[in-house]
N, C-alpha and C positions, 0 to 999 in steps of 0.2 A: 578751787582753781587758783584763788588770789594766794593763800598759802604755800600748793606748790612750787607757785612762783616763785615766791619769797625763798624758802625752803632748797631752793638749789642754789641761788647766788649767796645764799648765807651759807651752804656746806662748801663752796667755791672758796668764800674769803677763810669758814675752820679750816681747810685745808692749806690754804697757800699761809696764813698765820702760824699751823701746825710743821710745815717746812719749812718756813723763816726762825722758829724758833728748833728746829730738831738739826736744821744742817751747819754744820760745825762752819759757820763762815770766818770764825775770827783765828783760824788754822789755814784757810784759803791763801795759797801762794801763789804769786803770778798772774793774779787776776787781775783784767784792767778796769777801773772803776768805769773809766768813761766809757769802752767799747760795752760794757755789763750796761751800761744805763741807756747805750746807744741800741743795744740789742733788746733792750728790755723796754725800749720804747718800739721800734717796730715790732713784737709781740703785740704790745697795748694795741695797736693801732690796728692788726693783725686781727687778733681777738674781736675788735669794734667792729671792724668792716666783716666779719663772723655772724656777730649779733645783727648787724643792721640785713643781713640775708635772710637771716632768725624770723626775724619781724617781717619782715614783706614777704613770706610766707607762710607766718602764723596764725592759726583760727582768731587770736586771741590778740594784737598786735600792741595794745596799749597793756597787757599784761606783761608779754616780752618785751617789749621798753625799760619795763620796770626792773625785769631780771637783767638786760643788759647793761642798764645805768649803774648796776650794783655787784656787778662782776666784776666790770672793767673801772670802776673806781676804786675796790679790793685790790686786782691785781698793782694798778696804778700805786696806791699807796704800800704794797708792800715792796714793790720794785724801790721807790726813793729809800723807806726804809732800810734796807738791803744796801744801797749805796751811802748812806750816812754811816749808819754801822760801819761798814770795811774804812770807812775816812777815815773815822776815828781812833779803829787798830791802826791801820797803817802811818797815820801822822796824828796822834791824839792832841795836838793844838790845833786842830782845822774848827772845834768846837771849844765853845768857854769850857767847857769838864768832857772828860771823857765820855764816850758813850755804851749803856746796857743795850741791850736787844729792845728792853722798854722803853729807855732812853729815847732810843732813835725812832721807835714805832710815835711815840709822844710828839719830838719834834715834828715829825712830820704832818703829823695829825694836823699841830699848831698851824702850821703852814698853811695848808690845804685850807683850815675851816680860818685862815687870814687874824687870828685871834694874836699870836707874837705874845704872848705874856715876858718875855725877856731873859726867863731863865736858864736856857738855855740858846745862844748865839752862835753863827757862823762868823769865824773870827779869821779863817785864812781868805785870800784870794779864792783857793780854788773850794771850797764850800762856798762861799756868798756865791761862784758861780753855778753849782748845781743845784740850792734854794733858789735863784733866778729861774734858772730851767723848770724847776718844779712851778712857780711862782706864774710862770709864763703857760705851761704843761695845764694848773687846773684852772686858767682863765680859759684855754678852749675847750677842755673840759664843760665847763661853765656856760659857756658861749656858742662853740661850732657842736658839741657833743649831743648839747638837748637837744637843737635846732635839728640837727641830723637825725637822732632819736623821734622827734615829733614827724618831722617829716617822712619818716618811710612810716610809723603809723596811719598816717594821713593817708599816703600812698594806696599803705593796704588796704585802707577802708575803705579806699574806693572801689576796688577790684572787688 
């Protein structure tokens, strides 16, 4: 069962990692970074409140926790990805060096697990302000996200 688990939000993150690297983004024209990261945060949140239905219905409720913590932190992180990337086609000084698909999966990474090794920096205005976003993004995460997760386990255990 615990495997299962695991087992779907891991084929969740191969696949949305297997379309971040297979969809031609740095050919993408016309696309608005901010409406892309404004859309792709109501998904996140969309997805969440998905999962948290998941679970107060689940046999299994602290199982599905676990797969929804790990979905919706997947999709979360390739979403900023995805938007770091196109920054740096579209104005490759919004980053100290340009950025690979690795590149930008990296930074973000750094972000999220708050580690900043310095290597790579947001050097324009409008990067420092989509690392804020992100920055802000995995403190609820961190914060409203588990809380939220716990408690509808809680919920269901009680039913």
């Amino acid at each position: 069962m615990i495997l299962a688990a695991l087992a779907r939000p891991a084929l969740t993150a191969l696949v949305l990692v297997s379309v971040y690297f297979v969809v031609p983004l740095d050919q993408v024209t016309g696309l608005s970074d901010v409406l892309f990261l404004v859309g792709g945060g109501v998904v996140v949140l969309l997805v969440g409140g998905w999962q948290v239905h998941r679970i107060l219905a689940a046999e299994y409720p602290a199982v599905q926790a676990i797969e929804a913590l790990i979905s919706v932190v997947s999709l979360h992180l390739v979403l900023f990805a995805t938007v770091y990337l196109r920054m740096s086609v579209v104005a490759p000084d919004d980053f100290s060096e340009s950025l690979s698909r690795i590149d930008a999966i990296y930074f973000c990474l750094t972000v999220f697990a708050t580690v900043g090794f310095g290597d790579i920096s947001a050097e324009s205005e409008a990067a420092r302000a989509v690392v804020s976003v992100q920055m802000v993004a995995n403190l609820v995460f961190f914060a409203v996200g588990i809380r939220v997760l716990a408690a509808a386990v809680q919920r269901s255990e009680e039913r």
